[in-house]
C-alpha positions in Angstrom: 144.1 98.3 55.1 145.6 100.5 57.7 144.3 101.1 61.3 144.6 104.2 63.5 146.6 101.8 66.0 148.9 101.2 63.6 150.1 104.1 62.9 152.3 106.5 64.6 151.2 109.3 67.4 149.4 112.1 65.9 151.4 114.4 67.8 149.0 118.0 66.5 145.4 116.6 65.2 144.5 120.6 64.3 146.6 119.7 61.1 145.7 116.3 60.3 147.7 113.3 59.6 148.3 114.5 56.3 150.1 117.1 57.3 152.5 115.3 59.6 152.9 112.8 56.9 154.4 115.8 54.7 156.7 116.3 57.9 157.9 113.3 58.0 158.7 113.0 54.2 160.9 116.3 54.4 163.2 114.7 57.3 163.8 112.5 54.8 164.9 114.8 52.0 168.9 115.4 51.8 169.1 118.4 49.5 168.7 121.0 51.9 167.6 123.5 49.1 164.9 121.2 48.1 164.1 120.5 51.4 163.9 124.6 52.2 161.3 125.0 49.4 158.9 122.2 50.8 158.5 124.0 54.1 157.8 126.9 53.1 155.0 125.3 51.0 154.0 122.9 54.1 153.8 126.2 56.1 151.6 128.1 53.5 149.2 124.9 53.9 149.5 124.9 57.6 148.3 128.7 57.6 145.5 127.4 55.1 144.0 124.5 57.6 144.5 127.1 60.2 142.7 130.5 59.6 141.6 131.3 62.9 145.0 131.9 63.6 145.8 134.8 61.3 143.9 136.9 63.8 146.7 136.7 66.0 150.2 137.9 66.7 152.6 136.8 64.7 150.3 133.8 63.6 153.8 132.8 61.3 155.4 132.2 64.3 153.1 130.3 65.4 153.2 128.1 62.5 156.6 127.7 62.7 156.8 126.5 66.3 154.0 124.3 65.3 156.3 122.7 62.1 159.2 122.0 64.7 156.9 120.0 67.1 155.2 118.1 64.8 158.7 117.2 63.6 159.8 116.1 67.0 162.5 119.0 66.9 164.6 117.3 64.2 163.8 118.9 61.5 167.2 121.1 60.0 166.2 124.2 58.0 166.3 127.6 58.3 163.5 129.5 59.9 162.8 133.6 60.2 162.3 133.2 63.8 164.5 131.4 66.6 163.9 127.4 66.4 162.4 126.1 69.2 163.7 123.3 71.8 161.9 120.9 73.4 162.7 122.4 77.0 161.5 126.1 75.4 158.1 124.7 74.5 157.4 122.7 77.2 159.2 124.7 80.0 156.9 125.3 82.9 156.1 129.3 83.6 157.5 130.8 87.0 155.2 130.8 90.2 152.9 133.7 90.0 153.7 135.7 93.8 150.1 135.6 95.1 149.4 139.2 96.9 149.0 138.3 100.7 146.8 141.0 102.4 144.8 140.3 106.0 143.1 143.8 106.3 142.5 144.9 109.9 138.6 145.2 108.9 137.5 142.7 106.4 134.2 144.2 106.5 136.0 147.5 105.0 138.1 146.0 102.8 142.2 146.6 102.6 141.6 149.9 100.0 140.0 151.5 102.7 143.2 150.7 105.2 145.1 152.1 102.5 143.3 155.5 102.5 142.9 155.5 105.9 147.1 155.4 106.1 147.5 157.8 103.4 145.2 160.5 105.2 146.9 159.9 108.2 150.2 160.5 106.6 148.7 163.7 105.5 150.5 167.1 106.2 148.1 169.6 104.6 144.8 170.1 107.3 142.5 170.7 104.0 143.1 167.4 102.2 143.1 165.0 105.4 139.6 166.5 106.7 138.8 166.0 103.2 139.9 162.4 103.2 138.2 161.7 106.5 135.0 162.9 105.1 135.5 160.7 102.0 136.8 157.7 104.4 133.2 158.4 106.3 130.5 158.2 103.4 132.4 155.4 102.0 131.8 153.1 105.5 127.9 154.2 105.8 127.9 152.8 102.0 129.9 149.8 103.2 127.5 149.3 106.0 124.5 149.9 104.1 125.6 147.6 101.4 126.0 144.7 104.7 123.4 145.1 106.7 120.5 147.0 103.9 119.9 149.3 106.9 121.0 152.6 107.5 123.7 153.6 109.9 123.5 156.5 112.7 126.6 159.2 112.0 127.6 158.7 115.5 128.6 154.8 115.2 130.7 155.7 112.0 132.1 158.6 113.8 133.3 156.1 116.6 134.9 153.2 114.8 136.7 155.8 112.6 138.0 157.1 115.8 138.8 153.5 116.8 140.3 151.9 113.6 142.8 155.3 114.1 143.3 155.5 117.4 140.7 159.2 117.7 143.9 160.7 115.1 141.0 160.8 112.2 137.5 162.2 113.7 134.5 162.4 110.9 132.2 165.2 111.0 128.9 164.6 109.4 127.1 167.2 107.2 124.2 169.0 107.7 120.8 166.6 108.0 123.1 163.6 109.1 122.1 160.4 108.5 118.4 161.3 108.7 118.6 162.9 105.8 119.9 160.2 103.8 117.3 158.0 105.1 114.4 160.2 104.2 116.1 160.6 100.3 116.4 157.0 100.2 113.4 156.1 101.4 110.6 155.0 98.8 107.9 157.3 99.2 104.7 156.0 99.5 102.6 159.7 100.0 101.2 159.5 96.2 98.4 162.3 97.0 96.8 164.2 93.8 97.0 167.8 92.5 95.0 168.7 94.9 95.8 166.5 98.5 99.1 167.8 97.8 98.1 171.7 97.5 96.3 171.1 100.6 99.0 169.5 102.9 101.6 171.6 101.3 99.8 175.1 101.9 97.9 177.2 104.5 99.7 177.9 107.9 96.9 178.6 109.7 94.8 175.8 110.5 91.7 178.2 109.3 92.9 178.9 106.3 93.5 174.5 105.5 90.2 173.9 106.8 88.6 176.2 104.3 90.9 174.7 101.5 90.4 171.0 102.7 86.5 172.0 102.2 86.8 173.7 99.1 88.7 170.5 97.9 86.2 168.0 99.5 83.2 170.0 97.2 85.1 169.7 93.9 85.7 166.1 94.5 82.1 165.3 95.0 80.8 167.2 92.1 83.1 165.6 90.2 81.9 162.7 91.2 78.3 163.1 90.8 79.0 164.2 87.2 80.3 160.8 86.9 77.7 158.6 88.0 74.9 161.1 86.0 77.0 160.0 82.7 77.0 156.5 84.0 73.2 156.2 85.1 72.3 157.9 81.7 74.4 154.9 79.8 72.5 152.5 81.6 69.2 153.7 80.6 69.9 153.5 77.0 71.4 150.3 77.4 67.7 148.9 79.2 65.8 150.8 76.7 
């Protein structure tokens, strides 16, 4: 009986021992022919074992970098693709340069130093108010996404004017930051039809009174009509 320890180092286990056996018998073949013709058919079987692999790019490749390994790179036939080394296949890849950016204002991010520089660079009066503007709504969402509060035009206006020395000055649109407030505020004034024609309507507070009244009478009958139904279910229920 033969053990694992034994044996030699099973140098690819995807393929099995079998397969490296097969390997290792072809070194040994002299006629080169002969020996062609048994890896090709070793490389058919390695496809086989392996079918995960035909989804990628030139899985044959593959394969074929896979035969020389197992070999230990001594294997002499000829291949449709270049033969591998042993440096080639287990050369290290090049440092990756890792981008080294300290922005001014973490809090804004470096693509926002990057617009900031490109509107300053700006010749054309249109496009750099137009950038400013962008460059403003961009820090009140920058803030608001910090803090979950909302921020006064004014402050924005000032550290703009800061981070660019006052060449860059914001100009906030009609409603300011009020408006954005009320639009993103929930709203919790869920009045009916009818509250809601009366707060909306009437200037004159005679004219709401007599509407708040007319309102106040159509409620109560409406709810007298409901407890008649629901005093009349109760009697047949006793009865």
């Amino acid at each position: 009986m033969e053990y694992n320890t034994a044996r030699n180092h099973l140098i690819m286990r995807e393929y099995g021992r079998n397969v490296q056996r097969m390997i290792e018998h072809i070194l040994t073949i002299k006629d080169r022919q002969h020996r062609q013709q048994q890896v090709m058919a070793v490389i058919e079987l390695m496809g086989t074992l392996q079918p995960h692999l035909r989804n990628v790019e030139d899985f044959r490749h593959k394969l074929w970098d896979h035969l020389f390994l197992v070999s230990d790179f001594k294997l002499d036939v000829d291949s449709p693709y270049p033969i591998p080394t042993r440096e080639t296949l287990r050369a290290k890849p090049d440092r990756l340069p890792y981008p080294k950016k300290y922005p001014r204002n973490r809090h804004f991010g470096k693509n926002l130093e990057m617009v900031i520089d490109k509107a300053l660079a700006e010749e054309n009066p249109e496009m750099k108010e137009g950038f400013t503007q962008v460059i403003g709504n961009y820090m009140k969402l920058a803030y608001s996404n910090w803090h979950k509060e909302s921020v006064h035009d004014d402050a924005i206006k000032g550290e703009l004017g800061a981070i660019t020395g006052g060449r860059l000055q914001y100009q906030p649109g009609p409603g300011g930051s009020s408006a954005n407030v009320q639009t993103n505020q929930p709203s919790f004034n869920n009045y009916g039809p009818g509250e809601q024609q009366f707060r909306s309507g009437g200037g004159s507070s005679q004219g709401g009174s007599q509407k708040r009244k007319a309102y106040q009478q159509n409620k109560f009958k409406q709810n007298s009509g409901k407890s008649n139904k629901h005093n009349k279910h109760n009697k047949n229920r006793n009865k």
